[in-house]
C-alpha positions as CSV (number, residue, x, y, z in Angstrom):
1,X,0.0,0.0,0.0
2,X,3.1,2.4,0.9
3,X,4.2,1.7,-2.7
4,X,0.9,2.6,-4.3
5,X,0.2,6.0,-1.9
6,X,3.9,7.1,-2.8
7,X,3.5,6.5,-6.6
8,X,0.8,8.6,-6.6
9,X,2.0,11.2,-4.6
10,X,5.3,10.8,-7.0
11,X,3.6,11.6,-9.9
12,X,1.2,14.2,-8.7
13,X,4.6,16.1,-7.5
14,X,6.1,15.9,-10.5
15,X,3.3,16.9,-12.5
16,X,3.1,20.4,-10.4
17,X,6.4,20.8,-10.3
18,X,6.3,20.3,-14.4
19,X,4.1,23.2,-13.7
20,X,5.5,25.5,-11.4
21,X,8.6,25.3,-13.2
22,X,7.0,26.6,-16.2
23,X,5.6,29.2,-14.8
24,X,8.8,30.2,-13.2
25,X,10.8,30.1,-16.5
26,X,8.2,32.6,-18.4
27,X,8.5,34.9,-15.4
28,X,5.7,34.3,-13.7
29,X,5.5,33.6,-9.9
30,X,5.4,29.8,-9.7
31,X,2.8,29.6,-6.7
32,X,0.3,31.9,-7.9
33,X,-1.6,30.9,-10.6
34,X,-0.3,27.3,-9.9
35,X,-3.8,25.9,-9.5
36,X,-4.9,27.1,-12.9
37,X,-1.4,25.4,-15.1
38,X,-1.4,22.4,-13.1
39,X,-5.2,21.5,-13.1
40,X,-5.4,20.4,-16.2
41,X,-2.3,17.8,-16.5
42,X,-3.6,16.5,-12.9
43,X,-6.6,16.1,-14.1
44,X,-5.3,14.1,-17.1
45,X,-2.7,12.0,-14.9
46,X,-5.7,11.2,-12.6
47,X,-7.6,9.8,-15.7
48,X,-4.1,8.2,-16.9
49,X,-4.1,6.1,-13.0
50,X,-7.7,5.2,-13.6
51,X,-7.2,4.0,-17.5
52,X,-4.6,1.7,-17.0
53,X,-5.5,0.0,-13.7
54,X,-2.2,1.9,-12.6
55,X,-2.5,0.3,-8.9
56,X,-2.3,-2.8,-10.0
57,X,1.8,-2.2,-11.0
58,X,2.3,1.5,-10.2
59,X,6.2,1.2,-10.5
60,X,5.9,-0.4,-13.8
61,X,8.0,1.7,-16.6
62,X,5.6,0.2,-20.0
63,X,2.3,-1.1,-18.7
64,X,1.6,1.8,-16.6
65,X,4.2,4.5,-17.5
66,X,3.6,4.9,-20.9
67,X,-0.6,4.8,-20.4
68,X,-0.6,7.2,-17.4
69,X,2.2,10.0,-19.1
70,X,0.1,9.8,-22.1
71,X,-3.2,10.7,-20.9
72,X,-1.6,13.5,-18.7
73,X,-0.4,15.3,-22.2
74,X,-3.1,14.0,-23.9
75,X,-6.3,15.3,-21.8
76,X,-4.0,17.6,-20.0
77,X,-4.0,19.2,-23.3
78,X,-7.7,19.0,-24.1
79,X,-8.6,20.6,-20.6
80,X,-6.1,23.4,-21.0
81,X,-7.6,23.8,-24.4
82,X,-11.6,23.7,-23.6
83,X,-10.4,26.5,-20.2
84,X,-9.0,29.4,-22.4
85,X,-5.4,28.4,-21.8
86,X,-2.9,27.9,-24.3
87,X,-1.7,24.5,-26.5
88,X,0.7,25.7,-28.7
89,X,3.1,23.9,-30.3
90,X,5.8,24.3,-28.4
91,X,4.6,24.3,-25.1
92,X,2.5,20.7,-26.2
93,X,6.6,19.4,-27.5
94,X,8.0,20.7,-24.2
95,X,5.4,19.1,-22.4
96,X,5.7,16.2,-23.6
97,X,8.8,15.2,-23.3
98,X,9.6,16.5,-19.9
99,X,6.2,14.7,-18.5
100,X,7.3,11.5,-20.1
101,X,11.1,11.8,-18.5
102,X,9.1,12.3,-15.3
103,X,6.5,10.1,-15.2
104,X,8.1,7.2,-17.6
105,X,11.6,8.4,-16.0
106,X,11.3,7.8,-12.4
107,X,9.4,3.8,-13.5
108,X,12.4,3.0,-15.3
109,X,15.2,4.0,-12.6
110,X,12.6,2.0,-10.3
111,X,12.8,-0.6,-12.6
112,X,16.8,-0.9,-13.6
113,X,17.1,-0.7,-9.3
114,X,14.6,-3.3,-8.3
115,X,16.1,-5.6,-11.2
116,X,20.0,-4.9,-9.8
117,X,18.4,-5.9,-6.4
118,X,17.6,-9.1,-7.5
């Protein structure tokens, strides 16, 4: 259960931090307004956990990884889109490459450690 509580809490940090980070780098205060950038790609990642069973094998790098970082960009993007906030190219290819190093990322590490453990 400690595993399961501390992937989710894992990913929901690094999904805000995603956020707060770009907020910070286009010179905006990363704490306010952090609600309204974050919302959307939480949202997204919550629907990503649901989707792909995620609790079943939270740690796992493929069967969960890939499903849950794709659903963050992918309704992450939809949500931002249907509030007012912006989807443009750029932003969607940074995005998504940083969110799958993150939530794809910290699986694999997980992954090559548990397997070097054995």
């Amino acid at each position: 259960m400690s595993h399961l509580v501390g992937a989710i809490l894992l990913d929901a940090a690094l999904v805000t931090a995603f956020a707060a980070t770009g907020r910070a780098t286009h010179g905006e205060d990363a704490l306010a307004g952090l609600w309204q950038t974050a919302w959307p790609f939480l949202g997204g990642l919550v629907i990503g956990w649901l989707a792909t069973r995620a609790w079943r094998a939270p740690a796992a790098p493929l069967r969960t990884g890939l499903g849950v970082w794709a659903a963050t960009i992918v309704v992450g993007m939809l949500l931002r889109a249907v509030s007012g906030q912006g989807t443009a190219l750029p932003f969607v290819i940074v995005a998504t490459v940083v969110l799958f190093a993150a939530l794809v990322g910290w699986r694999a590490i997980a992954a090559l450690v548990a397997r070097r453990r054995r």
